[in-house]
N, C-alpha and C positions, 0 to 999 in steps of 0.2 A: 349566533343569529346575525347575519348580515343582512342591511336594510340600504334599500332606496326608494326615491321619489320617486312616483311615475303617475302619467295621465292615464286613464282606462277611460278607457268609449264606453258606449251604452251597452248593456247585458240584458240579452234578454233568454230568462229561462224559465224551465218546466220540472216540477217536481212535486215535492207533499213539505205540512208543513206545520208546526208546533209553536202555540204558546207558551214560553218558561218562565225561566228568570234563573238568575245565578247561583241567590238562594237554593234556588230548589234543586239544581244539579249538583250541589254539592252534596246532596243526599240522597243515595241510591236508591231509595223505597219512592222519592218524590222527582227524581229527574227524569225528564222526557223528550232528551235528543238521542239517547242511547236508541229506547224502544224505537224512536222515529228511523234511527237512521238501519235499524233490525229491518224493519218495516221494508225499507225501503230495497237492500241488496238482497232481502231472501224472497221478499216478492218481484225481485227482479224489475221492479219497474222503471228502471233506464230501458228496458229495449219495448215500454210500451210508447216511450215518446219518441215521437217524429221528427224529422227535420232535424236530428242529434249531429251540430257543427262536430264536435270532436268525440265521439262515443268512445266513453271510458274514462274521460278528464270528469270530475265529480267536485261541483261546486256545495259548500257550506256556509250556509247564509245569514248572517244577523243583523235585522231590519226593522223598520217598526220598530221603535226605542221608543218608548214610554218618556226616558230620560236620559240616562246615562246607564254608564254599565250594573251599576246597581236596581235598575229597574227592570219592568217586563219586558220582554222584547219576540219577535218570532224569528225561529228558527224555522229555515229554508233548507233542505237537501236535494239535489237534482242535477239535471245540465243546459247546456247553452243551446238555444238552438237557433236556424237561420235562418226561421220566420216561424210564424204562426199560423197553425191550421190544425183545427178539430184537437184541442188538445182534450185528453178522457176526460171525466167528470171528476175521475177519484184525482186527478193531479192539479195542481196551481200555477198559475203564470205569475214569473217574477221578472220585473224591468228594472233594472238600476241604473239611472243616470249616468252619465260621464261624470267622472269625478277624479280628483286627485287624493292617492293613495302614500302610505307608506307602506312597502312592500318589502315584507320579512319572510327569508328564506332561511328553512331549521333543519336538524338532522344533517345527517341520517341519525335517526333511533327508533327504538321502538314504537309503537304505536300501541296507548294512547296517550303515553310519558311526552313524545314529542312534542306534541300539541299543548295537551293540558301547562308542560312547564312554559312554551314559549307566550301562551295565554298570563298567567303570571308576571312572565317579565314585562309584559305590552300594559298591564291594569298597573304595574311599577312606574311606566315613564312619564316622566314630567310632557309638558307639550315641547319645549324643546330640543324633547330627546325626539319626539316623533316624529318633528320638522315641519308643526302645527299642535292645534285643538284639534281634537277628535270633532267630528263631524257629525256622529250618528244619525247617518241618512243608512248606510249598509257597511260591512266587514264580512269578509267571506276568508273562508280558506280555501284551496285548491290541490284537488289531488289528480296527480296526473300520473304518468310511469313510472316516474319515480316513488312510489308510495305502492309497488306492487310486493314488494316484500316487508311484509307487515314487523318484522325486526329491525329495518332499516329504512325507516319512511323519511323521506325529505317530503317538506310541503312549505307552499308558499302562505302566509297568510297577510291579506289585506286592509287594513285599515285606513277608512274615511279619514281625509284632511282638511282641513281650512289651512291653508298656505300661511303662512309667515309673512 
């Protein structure tokens, strides 16, 4: 897992979107980003939203923090787009601040191991390790081309900082 700092501008995107908690992902009769993110590629609904900046780049959202990573939070799936207009009803607008991230880049591996372990090692690090407090304003993951071959996913994932 290689990381660095970076500033991200404001995000603004469109998608659907789920209340959990970590608790309940851990347990596949009670988790609800799986079915959400079902939901989301078999109904196809990236190509009902508009204005799609990079169509196919697939933003993963966690927002709305109750508290910390042990609390409720919402999950976000969708993409970027390069304004706003008439988004459907069944979808949601998400804006996330500019903010200073630590940005972890994983894989290639399989998919949903890449993810889930580099999740783990990120609930692991101290704030030092992160190069701050976590922030829980938002953390997204990112799946872009690289993540078309579902044996060998690299993906970025993002996490909110408070700078040092």
């Amino acid at each position: 897992m290689r990381k660095i700092i970076i500033q991200q501008p404001e995000l603004i995107l469109v998608g659907i979107t789920v209340r959990t908690n970590n608790s309940n992902e851990a347990n596949p009769s009670t988790a609800m980003i799986s079915p959400t993110v079902q939901k989301y590629f078999h109904g196809a609904l990236a190509n009902t939203i508009q204005n799609r900046k990079t169509p196919g780049n697939t933003y993963c959202v966690y927002t709305d923090y109750e508290s910390d990573a042990s609390g409720e939070y919402t999950y976000f799936i969708g993409e970027e787009i390069t304004h706003i207009t008439n988004v459907p009803d069944d979808l949601t607008q998400l804006i996330i601040p500019p903010q200073t991230y630590a940005k972890f880049t994983n894989g290639p591996a399989p998919m949903p191991e890449v993810c889930i372990s580099a999740w783990h090692d990120i609930w692991n690090m101290t704030p030092s390790d992160l190069g701050g407090q976590r922030a829980y304003i938002a953390d997204f993951e990112l799946y872009d081309q690289r993540a078309q071959d579902h044996q060998r996913v690299e993906l970025d994932i993002y996490i909110g900082i408070q700078p040092e």
